[in-house]
C-alpha positions as CSV (number, residue, x, y, z in Angstrom):
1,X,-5.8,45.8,-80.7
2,X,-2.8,45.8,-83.2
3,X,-0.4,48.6,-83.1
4,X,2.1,49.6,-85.3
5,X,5.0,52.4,-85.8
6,X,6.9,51.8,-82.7
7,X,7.6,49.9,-79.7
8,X,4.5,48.1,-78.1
9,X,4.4,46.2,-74.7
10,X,1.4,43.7,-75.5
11,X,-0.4,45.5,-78.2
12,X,-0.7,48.8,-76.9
13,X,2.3,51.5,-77.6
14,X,4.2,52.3,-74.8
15,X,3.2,54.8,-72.1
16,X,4.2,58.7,-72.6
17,X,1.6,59.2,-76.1
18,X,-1.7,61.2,-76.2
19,X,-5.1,59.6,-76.9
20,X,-6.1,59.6,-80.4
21,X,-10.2,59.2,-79.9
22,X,-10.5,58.6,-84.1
23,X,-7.7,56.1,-83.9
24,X,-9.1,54.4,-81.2
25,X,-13.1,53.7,-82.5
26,X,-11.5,53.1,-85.5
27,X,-9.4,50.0,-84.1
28,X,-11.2,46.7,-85.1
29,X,-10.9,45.6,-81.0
30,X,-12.8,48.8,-80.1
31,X,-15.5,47.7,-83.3
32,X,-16.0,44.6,-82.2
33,X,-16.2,45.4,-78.6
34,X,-19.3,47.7,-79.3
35,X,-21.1,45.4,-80.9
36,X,-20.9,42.9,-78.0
37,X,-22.2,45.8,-75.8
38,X,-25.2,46.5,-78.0
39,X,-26.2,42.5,-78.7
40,X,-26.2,42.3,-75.2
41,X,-28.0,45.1,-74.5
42,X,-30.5,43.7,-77.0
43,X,-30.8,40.5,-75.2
44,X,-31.5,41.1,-72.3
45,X,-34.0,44.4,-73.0
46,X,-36.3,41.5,-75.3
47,X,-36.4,39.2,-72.8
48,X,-37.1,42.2,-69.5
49,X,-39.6,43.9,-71.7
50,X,-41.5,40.6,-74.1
51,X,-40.0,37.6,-72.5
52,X,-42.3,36.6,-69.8
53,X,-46.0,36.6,-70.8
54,X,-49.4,35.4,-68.8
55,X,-50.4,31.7,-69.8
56,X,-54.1,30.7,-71.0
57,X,-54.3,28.7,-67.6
58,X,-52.0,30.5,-65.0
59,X,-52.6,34.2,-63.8
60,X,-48.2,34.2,-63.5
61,X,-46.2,35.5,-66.2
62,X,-44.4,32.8,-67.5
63,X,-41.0,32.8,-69.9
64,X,-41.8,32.6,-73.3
65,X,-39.5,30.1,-74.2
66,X,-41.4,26.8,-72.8
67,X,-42.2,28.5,-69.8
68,X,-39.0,28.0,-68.8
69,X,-38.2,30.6,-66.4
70,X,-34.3,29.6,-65.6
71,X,-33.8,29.8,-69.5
72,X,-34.9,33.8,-69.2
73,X,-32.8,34.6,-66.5
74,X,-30.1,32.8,-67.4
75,X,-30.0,34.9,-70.8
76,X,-31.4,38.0,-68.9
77,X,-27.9,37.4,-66.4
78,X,-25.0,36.9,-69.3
79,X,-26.6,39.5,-71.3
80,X,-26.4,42.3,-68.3
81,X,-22.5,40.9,-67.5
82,X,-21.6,41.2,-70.8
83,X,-23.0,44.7,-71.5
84,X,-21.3,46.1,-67.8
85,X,-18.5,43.8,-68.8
86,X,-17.8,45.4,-72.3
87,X,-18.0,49.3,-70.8
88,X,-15.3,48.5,-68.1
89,X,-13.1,46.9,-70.8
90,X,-13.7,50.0,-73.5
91,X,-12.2,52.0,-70.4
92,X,-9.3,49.6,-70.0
93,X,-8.4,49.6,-73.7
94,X,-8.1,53.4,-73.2
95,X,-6.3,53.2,-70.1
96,X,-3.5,50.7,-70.9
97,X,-1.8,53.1,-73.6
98,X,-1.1,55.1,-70.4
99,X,-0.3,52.0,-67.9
100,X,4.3,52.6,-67.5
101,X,3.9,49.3,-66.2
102,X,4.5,46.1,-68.4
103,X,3.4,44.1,-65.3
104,X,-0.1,46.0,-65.3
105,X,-0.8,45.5,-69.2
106,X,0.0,41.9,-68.5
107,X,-2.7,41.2,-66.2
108,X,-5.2,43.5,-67.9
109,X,-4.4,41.4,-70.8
110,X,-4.9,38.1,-69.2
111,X,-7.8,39.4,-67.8
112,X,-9.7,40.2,-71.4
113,X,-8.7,36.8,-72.2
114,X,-9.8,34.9,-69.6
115,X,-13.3,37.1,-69.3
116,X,-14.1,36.7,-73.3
117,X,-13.1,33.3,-73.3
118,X,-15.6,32.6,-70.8
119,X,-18.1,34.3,-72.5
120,X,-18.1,32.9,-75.6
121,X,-18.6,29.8,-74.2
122,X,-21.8,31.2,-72.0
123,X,-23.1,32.7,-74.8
124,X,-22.6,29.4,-77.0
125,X,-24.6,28.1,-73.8
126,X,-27.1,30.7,-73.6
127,X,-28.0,29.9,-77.7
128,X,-28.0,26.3,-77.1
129,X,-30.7,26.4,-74.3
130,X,-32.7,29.3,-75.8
131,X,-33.1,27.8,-79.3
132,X,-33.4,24.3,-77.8
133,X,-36.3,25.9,-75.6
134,X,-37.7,28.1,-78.3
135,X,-38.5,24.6,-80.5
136,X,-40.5,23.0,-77.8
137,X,-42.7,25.8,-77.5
138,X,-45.8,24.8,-79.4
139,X,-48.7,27.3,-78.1
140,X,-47.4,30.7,-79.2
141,X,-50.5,32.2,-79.7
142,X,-49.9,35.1,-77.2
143,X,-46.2,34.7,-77.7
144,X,-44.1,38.2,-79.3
145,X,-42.2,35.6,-81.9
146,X,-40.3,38.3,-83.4
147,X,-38.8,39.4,-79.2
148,X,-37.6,35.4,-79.2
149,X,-36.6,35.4,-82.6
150,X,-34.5,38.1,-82.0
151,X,-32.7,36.8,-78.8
152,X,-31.9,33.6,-80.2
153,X,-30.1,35.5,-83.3
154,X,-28.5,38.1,-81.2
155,X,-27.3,35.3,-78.7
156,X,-25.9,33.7,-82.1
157,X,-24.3,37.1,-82.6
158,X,-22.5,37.1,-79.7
159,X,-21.1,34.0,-79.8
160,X,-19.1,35.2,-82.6
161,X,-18.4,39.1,-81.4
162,X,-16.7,37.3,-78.4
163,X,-14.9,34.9,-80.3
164,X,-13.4,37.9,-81.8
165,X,-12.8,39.1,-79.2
166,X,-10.7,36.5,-77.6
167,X,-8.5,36.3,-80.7
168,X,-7.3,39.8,-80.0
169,X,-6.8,39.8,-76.8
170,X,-5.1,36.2,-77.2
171,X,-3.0,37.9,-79.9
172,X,-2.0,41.0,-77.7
173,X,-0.7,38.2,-75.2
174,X,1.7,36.4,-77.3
175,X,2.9,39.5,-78.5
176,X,3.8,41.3,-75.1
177,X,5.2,37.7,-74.5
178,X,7.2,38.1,-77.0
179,X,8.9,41.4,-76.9
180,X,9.4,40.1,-73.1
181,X,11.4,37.6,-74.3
182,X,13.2,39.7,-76.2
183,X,17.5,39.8,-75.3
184,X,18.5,42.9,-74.3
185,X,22.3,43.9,-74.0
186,X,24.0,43.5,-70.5
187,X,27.6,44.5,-69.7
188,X,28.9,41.0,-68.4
189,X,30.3,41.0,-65.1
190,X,33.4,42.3,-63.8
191,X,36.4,39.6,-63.4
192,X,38.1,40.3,-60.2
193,X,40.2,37.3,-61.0
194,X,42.2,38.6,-64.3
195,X,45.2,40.3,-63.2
196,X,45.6,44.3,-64.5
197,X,46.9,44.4,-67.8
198,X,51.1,46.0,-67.6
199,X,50.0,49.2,-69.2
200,X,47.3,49.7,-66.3
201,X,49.6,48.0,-63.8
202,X,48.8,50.2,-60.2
203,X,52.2,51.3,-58.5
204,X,52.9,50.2,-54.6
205,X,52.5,52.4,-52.6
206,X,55.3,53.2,-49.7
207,X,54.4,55.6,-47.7
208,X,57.4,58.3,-46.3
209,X,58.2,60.0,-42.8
210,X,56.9,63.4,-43.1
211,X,59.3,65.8,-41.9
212,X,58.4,69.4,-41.4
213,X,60.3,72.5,-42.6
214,X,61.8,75.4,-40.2
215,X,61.7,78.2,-41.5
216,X,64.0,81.2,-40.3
217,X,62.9,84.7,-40.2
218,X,65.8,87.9,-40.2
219,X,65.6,89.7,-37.3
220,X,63.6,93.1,-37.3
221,X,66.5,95.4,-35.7
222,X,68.8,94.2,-38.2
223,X,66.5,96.0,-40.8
224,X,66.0,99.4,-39.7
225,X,67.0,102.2,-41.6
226,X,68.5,105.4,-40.2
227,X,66.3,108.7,-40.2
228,X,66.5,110.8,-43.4
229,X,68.9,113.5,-44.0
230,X,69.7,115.8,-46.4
231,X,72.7,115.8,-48.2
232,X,72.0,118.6,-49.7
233,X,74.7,122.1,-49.1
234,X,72.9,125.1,-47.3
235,X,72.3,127.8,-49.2
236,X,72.7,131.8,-48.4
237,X,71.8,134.7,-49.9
238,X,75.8,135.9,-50.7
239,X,75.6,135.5,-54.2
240,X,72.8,136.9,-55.0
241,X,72.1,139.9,-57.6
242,X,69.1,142.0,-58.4
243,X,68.4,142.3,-61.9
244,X,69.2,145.6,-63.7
245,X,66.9,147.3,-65.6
């Protein structure tokens, strides 16, 4: 799945964003996904419900494609992988956006690449047997044609959904690869060996003899003051006049 306007960490935008549900259905990875879930689902419902029918001269229901039974379940068995396979990678495609670790989105990548690469080849399988199958079958009388016709197509189908689909997720590898490998600024290492520049030089230190100071306080008796007295004349009342009226 391709993203674009910002930083990515193989193909999904890094961790911190909200989930856009119309951007993600939208996403050609998320497309092509679906369809892989619905050709399977189609596969393996033909085959379940019309694939095995009862035989002119056997009472047992029998495949329809040559009465070969391991050619049913083999397509009844990729089909069901592939359809539980596809719903636990739509969830993963909506989880990774939120995964803060590279590591994580590394191995969830690997992991759609490895898967769908593995099922394209099965499916190729799975069209190769049925087709080969379906054209040695030569009494379909009470055979639904149009249920074998169909599996062989959507097998066909499938083949090229998860084709697709390994692209993309092969794609989204190289590019979290690459913006791994990506140099990012370092401050180089400090020099213990290159001597201070004069400016910066650090002064020697030389430690001195502390000596401590004595200090000398006056003595208290020295600083007392004599009592108060007035130096103030006494006063009578000799001079004294009444005021005349």
């Amino acid at each position: 799945m391709a993203e674009t306007g910002g930083a990515s960490a193989y193909g999904a935008a890094l961790a911190g964003g909200g989930f856009d549900f119309y951007k993600f259905v939208r996403q050609p990875q998320t497309i092509v996904r679906l369809l892989s879930w619905v050709f399977g689902l189609v596969v393996f419902a033909c085959i379940t419900t019309e694939g095995y029918v009862n035989s002119p001269t056997s009472p047992d229901a029998k495949c329809i494609f040559n009465q070969r039974d391991s050619a049913c379940q083999y397509a009844v068995g990729v089909g069901v992988i592939a359809f539980l396979a596809c719903i636990g990678f739509l969830m993963l495609d909506v989880y990774v956006p939120f995964m803060s670790n590279a590591q994580d989105r590394k191995y969830t990548v690997m992991a759609d690449l490895g898967f769908s690469g593995v099922w394209t080849f099965l499916w190729f399988v799975c069209f190769c047997v049925l087709a080969s199958q379906w054209a040695r079958t030569h009494d379909v009388r009470a055979i639904p044609e149009d249920a074998a016709r169909a599996t062989i197509a959507f097998s066909f189908f499938s083949i090229a959904t998860w084709g697709i689909l390994t692209y993309f997720a092969l794609g989204r590898f190289r590019r979290g690869v690459g913006d791994a490998s990506i140099p990012t600024y370092t401050e180089p290492p400090a020099d213990l060996q290159t001597p201070y520049p004069p400016t910066y030089a650090p002064t020697s230190y030389n430690p001195t003899t502390y000596t401590p100071t004595t200090y000398i306080y006056p003595n208290n008796e020295s600083q007392k003051q004599p009592p108060f007295t007035s130096s103030l004349p006494p006063q009578d009342d000799s001079g004294y006049l009444p005021p005349k009226y």
